[in-house]
C-alpha positions, 0 to 999 in steps of 0.5 A: 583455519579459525580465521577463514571461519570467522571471516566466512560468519561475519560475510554471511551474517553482514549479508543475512542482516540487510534489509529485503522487501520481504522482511520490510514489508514483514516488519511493515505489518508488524508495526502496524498491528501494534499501532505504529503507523508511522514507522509502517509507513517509513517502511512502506515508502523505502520498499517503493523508492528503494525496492522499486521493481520488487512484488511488494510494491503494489501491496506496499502502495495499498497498505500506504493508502490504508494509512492515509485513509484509515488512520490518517484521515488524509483522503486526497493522499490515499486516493493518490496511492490507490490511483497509482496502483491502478495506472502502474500495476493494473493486474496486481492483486490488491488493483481491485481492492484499491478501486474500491477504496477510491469509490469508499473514499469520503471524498468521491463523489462519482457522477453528479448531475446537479445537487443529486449524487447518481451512483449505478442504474437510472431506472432504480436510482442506484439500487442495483449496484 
C-alpha cells in the first residue's frame, strides 16, 4: 500500500512540475519586474513556439514587443511583434495597445508628403487626432 502511495506522489508531482503557459507567462513578468529581460524574453518566445495555440500568445507577443521597444531599443523588431499581433489576433485584447505602439514607435513615420510629417486632419495640421 506505501508503494502505490508513493508511486501515485511522484506521477503527480512529475505532472504539477512541467511547465504551462500559465506559469510561464507568470515567471515572464516576474523576470521582468526584477530586470531580467533576457530570461523574460526566453520565456515569452517558448510560450509562442511551444504553446502555440495557447490564450497567452498574444500577450506574450505584446510583452516581447515591449522588450524590443523599451529595453531593447530595437525598433524594427518590436513593430514586427506588434504587427504579427494585429494580422494573427486582431480581437485579442492587447491589438489596440500593439497599434499604438506601431504609431509611438521612433521609427514610424506615418504619411509623409515631402520633407513635412502629416499625422491626423488637414485643416488643423494634425491638432485634432
Amino acid at each position: 500500500m506505501k508503494s502505490t502511495h508513493l508511486i501515485f506522489l511522484l506521477v503527480f508531482l512529475i505532472l504539477t512540475s512541467c511547465t504551462n503557459p500559465c506559469w510561464l507567462y507568470t515567471r515572464a513578468v516576474k523576470d521582468e519586474q526584477k530586470g531580467k529581460f533576457d530570461s523574460a524574453e526566453q520565456k515569452y518566445i517558448t510560450i509562442v513556439v511551444k504553446f502555440s495555440q495557447s490564450e497567452y500568445v498574444p500577450q506574450a507577443k505584446y510583452r516581447l514587443g515591449l522588450i524590443y521597444k523599451n529595453v531593447k531599443q530595437d525598433y524594427t523588431q518590436a513593430c514586427m511583434w506588434f504587427s504579427n499581433i494585429l494580422k494573427n489576433h486582431p480581437q485579442s485584447e492587447v491589438a489596440k495597445l500593439a497599434e499604438v505602439d506601431i504609431l509611438e514607435s521612433p521609427d514610424y513615420y506615418g504619411a509623409i508628403d515631402g520633407n513635412t510629417v502629416k499625422l491626423g486632419d488637414v485643416e488643423s495640421a494634425g491638432r485634432n487626432m
